[in-house]
Biotite code that builds the C-alpha atoms (Angstrom):
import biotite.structure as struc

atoms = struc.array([
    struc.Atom([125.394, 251.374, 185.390], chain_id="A", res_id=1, res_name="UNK", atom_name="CA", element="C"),
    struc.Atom([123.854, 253.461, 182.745], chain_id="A", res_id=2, res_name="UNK", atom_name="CA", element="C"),
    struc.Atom([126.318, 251.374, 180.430], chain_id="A", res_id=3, res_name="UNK", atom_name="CA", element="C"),
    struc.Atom([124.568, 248.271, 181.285], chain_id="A", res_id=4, res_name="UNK", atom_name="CA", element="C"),
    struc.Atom([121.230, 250.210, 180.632], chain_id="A", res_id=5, res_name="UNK", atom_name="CA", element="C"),
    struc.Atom([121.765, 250.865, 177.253], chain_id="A", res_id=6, res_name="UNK", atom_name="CA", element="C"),
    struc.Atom([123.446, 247.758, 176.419], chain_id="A", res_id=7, res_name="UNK", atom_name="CA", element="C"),
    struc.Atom([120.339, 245.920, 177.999], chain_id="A", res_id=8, res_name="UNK", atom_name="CA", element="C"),
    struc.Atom([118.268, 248.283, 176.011], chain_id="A", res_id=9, res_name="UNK", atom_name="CA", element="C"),
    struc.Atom([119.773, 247.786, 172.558], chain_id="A", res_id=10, res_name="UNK", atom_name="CA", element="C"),
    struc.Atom([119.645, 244.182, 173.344], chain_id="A", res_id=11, res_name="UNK", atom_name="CA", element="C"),
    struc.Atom([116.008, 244.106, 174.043], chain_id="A", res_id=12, res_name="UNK", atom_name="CA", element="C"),
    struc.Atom([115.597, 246.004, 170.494], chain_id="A", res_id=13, res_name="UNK", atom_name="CA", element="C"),
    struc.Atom([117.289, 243.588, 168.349], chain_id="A", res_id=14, res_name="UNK", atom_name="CA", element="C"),
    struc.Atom([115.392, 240.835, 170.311], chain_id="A", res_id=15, res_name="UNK", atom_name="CA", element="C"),
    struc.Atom([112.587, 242.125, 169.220], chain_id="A", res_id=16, res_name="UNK", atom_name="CA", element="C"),
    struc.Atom([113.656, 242.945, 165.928], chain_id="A", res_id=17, res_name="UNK", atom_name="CA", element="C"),
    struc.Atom([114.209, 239.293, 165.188], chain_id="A", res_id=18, res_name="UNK", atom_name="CA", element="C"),
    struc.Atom([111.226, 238.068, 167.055], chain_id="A", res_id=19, res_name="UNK", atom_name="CA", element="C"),
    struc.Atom([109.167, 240.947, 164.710], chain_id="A", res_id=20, res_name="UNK", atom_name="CA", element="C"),
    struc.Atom([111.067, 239.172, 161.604], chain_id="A", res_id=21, res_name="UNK", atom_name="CA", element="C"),
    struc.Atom([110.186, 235.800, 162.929], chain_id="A", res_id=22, res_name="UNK", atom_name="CA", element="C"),
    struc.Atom([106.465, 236.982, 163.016], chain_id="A", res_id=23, res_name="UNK", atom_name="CA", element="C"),
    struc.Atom([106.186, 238.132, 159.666], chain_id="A", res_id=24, res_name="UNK", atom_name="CA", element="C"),
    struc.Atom([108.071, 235.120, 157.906], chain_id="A", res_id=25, res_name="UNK", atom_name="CA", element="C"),
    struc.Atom([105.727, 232.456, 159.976], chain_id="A", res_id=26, res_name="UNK", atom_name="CA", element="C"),
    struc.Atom([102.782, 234.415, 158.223], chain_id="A", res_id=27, res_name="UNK", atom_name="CA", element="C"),
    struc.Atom([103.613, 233.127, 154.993], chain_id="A", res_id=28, res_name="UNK", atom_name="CA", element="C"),
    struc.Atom([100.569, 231.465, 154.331], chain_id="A", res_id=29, res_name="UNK", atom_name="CA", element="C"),
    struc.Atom([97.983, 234.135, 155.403], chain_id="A", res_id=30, res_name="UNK", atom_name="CA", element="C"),
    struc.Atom([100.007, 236.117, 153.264], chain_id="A", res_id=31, res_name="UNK", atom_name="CA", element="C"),
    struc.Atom([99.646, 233.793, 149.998], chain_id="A", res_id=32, res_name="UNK", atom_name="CA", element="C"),
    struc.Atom([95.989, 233.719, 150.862], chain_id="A", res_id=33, res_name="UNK", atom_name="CA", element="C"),
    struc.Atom([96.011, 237.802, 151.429], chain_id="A", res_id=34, res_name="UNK", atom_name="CA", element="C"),
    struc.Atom([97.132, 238.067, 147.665], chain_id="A", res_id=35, res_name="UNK", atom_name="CA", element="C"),
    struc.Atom([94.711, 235.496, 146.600], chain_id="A", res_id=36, res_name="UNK", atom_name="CA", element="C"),
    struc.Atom([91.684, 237.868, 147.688], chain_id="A", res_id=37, res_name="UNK", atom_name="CA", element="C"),
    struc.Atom([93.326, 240.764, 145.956], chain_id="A", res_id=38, res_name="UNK", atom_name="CA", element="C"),
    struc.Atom([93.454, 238.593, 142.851], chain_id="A", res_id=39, res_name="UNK", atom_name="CA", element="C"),
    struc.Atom([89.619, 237.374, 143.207], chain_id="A", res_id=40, res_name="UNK", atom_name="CA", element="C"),
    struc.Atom([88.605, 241.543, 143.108], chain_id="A", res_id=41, res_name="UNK", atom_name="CA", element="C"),
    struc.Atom([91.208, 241.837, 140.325], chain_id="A", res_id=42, res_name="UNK", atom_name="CA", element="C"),
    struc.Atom([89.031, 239.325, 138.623], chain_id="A", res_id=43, res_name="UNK", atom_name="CA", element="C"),
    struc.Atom([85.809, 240.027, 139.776], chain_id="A", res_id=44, res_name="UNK", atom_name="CA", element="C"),
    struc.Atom([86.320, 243.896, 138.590], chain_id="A", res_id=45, res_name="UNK", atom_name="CA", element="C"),
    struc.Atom([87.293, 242.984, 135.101], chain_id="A", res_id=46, res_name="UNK", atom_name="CA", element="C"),
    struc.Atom([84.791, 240.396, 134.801], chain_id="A", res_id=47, res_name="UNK", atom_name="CA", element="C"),
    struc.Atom([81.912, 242.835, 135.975], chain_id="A", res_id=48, res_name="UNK", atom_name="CA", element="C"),
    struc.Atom([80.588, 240.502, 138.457], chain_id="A", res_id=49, res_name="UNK", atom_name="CA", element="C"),
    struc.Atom([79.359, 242.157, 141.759], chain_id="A", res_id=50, res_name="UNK", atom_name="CA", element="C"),
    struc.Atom([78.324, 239.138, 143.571], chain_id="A", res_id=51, res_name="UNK", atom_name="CA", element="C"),
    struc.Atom([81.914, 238.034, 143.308], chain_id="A", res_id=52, res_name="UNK", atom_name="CA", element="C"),
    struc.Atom([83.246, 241.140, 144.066], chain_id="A", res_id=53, res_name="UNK", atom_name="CA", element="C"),
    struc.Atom([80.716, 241.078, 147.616], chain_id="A", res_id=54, res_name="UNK", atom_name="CA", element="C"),
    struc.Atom([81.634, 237.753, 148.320], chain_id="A", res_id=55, res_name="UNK", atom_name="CA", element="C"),
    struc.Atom([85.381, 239.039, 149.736], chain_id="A", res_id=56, res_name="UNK", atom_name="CA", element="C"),
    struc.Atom([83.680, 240.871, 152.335], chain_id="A", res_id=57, res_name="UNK", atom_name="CA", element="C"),
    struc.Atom([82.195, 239.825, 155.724], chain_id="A", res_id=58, res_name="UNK", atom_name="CA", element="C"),
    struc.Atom([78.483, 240.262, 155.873], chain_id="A", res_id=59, res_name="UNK", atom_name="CA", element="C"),
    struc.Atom([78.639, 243.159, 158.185], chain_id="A", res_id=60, res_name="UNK", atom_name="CA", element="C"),
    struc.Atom([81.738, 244.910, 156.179], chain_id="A", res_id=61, res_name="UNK", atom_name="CA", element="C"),
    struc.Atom([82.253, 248.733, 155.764], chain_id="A", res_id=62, res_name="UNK", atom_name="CA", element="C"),
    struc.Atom([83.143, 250.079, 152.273], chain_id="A", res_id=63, res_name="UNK", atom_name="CA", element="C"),
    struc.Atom([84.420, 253.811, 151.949], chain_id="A", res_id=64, res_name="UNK", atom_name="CA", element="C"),
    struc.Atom([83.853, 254.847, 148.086], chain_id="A", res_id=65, res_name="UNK", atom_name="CA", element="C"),
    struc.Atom([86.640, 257.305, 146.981], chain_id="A", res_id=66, res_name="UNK", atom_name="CA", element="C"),
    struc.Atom([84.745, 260.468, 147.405], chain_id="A", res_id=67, res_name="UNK", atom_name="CA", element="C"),
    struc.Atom([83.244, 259.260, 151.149], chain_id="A", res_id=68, res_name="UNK", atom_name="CA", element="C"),
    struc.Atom([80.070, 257.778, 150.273], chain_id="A", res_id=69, res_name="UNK", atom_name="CA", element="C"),
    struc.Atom([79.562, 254.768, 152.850], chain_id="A", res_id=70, res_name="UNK", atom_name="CA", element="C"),
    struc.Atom([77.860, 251.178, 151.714], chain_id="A", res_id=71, res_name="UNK", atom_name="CA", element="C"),
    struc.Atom([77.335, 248.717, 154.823], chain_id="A", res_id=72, res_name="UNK", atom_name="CA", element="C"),
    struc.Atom([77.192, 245.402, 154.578], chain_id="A", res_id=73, res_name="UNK", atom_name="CA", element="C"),
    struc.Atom([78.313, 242.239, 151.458], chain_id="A", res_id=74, res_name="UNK", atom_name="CA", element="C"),
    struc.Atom([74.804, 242.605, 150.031], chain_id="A", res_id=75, res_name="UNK", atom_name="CA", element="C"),
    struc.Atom([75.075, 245.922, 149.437], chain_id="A", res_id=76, res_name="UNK", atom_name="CA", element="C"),
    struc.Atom([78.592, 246.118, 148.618], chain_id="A", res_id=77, res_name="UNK", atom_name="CA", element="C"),
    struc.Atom([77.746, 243.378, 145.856], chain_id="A", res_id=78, res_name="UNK", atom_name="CA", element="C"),
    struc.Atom([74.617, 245.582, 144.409], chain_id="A", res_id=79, res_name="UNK", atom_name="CA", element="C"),
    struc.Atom([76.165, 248.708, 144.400], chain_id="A", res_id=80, res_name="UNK", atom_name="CA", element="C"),
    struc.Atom([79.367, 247.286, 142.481], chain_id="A", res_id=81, res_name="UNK", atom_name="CA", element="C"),
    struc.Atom([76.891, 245.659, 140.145], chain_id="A", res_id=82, res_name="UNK", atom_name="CA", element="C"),
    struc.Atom([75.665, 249.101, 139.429], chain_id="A", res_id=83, res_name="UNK", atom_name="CA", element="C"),
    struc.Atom([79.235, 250.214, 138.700], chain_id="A", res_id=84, res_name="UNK", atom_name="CA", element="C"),
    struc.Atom([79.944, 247.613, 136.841], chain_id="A", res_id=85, res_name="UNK", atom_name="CA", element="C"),
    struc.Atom([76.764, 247.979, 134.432], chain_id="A", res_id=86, res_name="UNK", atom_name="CA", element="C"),
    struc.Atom([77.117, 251.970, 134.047], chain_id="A", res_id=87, res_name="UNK", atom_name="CA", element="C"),
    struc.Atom([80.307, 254.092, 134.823], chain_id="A", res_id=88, res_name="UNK", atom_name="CA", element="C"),
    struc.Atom([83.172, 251.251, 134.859], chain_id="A", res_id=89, res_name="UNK", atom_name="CA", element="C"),
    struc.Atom([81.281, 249.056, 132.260], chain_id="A", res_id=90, res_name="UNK", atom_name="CA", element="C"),
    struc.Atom([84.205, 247.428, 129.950], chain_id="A", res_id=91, res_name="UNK", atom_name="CA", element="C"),
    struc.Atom([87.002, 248.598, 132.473], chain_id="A", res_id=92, res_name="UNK", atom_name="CA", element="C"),
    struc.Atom([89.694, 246.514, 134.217], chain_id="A", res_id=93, res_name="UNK", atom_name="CA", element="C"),
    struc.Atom([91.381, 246.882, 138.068], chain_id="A", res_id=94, res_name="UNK", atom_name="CA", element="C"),
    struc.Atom([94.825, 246.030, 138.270], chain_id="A", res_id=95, res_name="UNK", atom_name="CA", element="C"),
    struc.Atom([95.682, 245.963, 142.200], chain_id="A", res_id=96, res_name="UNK", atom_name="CA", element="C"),
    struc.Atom([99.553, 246.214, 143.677], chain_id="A", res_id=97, res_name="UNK", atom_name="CA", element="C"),
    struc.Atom([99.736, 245.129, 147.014], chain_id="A", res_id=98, res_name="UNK", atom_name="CA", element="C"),
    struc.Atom([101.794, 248.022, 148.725], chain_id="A", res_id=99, res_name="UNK", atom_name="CA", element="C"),
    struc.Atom([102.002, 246.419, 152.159], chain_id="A", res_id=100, res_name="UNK", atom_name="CA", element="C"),
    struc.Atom([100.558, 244.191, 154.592], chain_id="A", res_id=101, res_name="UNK", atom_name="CA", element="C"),
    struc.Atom([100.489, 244.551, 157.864], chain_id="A", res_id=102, res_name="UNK", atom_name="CA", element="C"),
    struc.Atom([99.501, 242.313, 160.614], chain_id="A", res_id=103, res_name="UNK", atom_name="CA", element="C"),
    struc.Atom([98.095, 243.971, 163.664], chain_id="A", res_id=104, res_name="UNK", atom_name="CA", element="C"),
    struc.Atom([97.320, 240.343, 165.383], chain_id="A", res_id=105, res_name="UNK", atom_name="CA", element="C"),
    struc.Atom([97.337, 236.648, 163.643], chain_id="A", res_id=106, res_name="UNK", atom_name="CA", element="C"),
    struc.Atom([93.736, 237.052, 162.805], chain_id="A", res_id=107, res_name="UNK", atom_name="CA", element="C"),
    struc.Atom([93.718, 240.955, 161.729], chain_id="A", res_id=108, res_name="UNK", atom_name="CA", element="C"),
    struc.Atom([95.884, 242.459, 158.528], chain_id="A", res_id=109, res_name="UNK", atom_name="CA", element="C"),
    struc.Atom([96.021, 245.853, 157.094], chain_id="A", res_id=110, res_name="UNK", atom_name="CA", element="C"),
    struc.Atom([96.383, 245.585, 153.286], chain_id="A", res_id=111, res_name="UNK", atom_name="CA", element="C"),
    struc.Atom([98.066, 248.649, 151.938], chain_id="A", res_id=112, res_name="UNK", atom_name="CA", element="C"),
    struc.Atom([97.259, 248.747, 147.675], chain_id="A", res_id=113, res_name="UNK", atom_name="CA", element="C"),
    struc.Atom([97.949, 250.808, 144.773], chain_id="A", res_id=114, res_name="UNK", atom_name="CA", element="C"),
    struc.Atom([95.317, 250.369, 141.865], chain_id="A", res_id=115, res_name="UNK", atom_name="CA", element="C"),
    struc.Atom([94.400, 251.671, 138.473], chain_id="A", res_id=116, res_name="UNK", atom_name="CA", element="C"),
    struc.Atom([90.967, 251.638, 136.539], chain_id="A", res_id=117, res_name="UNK", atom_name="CA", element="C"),
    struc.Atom([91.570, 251.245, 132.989], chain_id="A", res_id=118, res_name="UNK", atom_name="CA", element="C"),
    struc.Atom([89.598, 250.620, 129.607], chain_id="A", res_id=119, res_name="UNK", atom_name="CA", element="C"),
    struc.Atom([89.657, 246.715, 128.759], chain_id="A", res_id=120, res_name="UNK", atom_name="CA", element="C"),
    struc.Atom([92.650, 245.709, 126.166], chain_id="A", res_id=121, res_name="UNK", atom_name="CA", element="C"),
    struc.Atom([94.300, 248.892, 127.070], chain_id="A", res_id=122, res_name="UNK", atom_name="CA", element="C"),
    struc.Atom([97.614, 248.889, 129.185], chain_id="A", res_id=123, res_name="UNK", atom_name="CA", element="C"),
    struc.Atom([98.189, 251.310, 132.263], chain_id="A", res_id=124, res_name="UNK", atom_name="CA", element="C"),
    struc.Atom([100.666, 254.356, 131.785], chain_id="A", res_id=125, res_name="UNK", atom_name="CA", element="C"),
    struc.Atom([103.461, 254.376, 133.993], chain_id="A", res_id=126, res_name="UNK", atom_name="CA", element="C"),
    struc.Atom([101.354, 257.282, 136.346], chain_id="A", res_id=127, res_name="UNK", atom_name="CA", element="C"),
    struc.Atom([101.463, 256.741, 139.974], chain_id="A", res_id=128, res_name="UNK", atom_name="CA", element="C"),
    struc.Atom([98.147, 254.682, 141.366], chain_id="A", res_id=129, res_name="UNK", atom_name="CA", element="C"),
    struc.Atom([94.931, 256.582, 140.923], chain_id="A", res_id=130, res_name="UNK", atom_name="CA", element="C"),
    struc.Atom([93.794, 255.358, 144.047], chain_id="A", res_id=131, res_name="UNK", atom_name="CA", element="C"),
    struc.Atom([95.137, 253.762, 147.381], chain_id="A", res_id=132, res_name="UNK", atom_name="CA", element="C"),
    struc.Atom([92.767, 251.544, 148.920], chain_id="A", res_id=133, res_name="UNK", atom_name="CA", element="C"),
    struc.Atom([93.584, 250.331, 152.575], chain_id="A", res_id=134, res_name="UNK", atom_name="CA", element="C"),
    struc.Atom([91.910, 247.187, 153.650], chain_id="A", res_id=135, res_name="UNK", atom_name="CA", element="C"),
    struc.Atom([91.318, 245.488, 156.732], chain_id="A", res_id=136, res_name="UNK", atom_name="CA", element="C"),
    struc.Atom([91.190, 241.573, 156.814], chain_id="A", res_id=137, res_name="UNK", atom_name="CA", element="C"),
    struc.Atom([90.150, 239.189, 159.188], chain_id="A", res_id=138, res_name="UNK", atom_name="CA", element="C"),
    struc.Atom([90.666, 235.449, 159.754], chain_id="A", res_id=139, res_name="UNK", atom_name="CA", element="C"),
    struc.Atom([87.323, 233.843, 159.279], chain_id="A", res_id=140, res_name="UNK", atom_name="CA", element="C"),
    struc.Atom([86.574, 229.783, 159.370], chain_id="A", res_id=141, res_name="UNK", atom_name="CA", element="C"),
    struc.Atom([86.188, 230.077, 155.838], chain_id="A", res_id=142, res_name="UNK", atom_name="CA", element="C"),
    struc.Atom([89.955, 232.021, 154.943], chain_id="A", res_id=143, res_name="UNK", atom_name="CA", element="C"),
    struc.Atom([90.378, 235.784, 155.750], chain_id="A", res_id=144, res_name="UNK", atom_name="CA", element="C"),
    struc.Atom([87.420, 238.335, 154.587], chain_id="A", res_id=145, res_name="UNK", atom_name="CA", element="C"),
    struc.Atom([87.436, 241.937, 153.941], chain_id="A", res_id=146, res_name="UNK", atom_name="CA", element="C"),
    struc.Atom([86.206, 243.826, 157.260], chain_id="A", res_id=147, res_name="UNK", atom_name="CA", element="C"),
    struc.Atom([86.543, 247.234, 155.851], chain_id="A", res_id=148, res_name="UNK", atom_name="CA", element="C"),
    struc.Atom([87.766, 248.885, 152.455], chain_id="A", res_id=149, res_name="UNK", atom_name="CA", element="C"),
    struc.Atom([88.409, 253.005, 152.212], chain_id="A", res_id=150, res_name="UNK", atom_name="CA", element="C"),
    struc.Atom([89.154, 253.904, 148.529], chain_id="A", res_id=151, res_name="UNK", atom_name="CA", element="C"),
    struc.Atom([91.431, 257.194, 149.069], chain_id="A", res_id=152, res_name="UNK", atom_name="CA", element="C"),
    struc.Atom([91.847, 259.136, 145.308], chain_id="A", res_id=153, res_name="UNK", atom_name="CA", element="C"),
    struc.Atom([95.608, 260.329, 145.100], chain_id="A", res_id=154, res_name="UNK", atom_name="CA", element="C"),
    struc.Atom([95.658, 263.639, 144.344], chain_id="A", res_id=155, res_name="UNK", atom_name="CA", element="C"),
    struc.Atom([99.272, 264.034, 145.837], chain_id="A", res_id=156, res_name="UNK", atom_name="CA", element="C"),
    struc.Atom([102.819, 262.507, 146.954], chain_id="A", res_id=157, res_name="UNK", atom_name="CA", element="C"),
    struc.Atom([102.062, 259.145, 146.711], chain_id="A", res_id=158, res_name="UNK", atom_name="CA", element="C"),
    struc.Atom([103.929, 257.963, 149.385], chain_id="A", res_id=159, res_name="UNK", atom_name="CA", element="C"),
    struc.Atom([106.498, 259.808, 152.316], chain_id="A", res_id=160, res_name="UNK", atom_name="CA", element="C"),
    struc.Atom([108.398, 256.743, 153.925], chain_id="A", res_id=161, res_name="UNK", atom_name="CA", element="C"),
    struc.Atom([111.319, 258.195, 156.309], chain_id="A", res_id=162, res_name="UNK", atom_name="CA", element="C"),
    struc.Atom([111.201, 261.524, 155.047], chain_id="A", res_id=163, res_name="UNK", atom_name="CA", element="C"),
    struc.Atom([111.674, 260.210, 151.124], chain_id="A", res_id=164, res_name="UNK", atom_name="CA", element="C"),
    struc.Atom([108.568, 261.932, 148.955], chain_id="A", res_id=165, res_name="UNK", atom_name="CA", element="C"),
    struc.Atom([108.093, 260.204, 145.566], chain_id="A", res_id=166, res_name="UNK", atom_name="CA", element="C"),
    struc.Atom([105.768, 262.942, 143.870], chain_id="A", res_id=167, res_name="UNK", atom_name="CA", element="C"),
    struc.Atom([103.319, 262.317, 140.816], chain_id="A", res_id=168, res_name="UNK", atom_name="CA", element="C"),
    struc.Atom([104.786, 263.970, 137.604], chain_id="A", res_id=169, res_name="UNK", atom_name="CA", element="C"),
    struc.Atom([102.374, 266.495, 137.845], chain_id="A", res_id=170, res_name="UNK", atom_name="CA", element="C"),
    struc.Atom([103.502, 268.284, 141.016], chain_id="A", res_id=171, res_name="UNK", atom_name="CA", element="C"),
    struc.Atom([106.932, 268.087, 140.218], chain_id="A", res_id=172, res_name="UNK", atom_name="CA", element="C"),
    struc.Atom([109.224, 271.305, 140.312], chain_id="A", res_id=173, res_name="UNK", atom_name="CA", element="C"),
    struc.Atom([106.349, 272.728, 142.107], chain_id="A", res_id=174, res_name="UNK", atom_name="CA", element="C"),
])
């Protein structure tokens, strides 16, 4: 009996493990269109243009800056990145690595990134990402939307994924 149980069991597992596999390939698309979003910030960033950077996000969207500040809302995500743009990041570039995405339904994915700021016409070091965004998406009519955006700094490992810590240069031998 307890046999059967198990054998039942690992059976249900790998059923789902293929049905999970299934899920992820038939979201092709959304994925294609995913990346296309990150490329549109990418672009918006080095371009300094703030009302192309809003436009991503829904028109109720939460954006996290890197040391907590909260900005609510596309309109204000737009003007505030304008400001950015103009001042502090003026002549800079993003360059964006999607890490990971996740779907949580078909309409809702978490977008894992790595990303770098850097001067214009200058090329990134080899460092670990300066920051790790982590985005939610939605499907909207018009495509999928950012719903939410936290900007995390990394000041640490950068990532631990089944016990295996790949540390910045910095902390290493510590």
């Amino acid at each position: 009996m307890k046999t059967r149980f198990v054998a039942a069991g690992i059976a249900g597992l790998t059923a789902c493990a293929g049905g999970n596999h299934a899920a992820i390939s038939s979201h092709e698309g959304d994925v294609a269109s995913i990346q296309a979003v990150v490329r549109r910030l990418e672009t918006a960033w080095t371009t300094g243009n703030g009302e192309a950077w809003g436009r991503e996000f829904a028109d109720d969207a939460d954006f996290t800056v890197w040391f907590g500040m909260r900005v609510k809302g596309r309109e204000a995500i737009a003007l505030s990145h304008q400001r950015i743009f103009d001042t502090i990041y003026k002549n800079t570039r993003v360059e964006m690595h999607i890490a990971g995405i996740r779907f949580i339904t078909a309409d809702v994915a978490l977008v894992d990134i790595d990303a770098w700021v850097t001067n214009k016409g200058e090329e990134r070091g080899a460092q670990d990402a300066e920051v790790h965004p982590l985005i939610v998406m939605a499907r909207s009519d018009t495509g999928w939307t950012i719903e939410a955006f936290q900007n995390t700094p990394n000041y640490g490992p950068t990532r631990i994924v089944n016990g295996d810590i790949r540390l910045q240069p910095e902390f290493a031998g510590q």
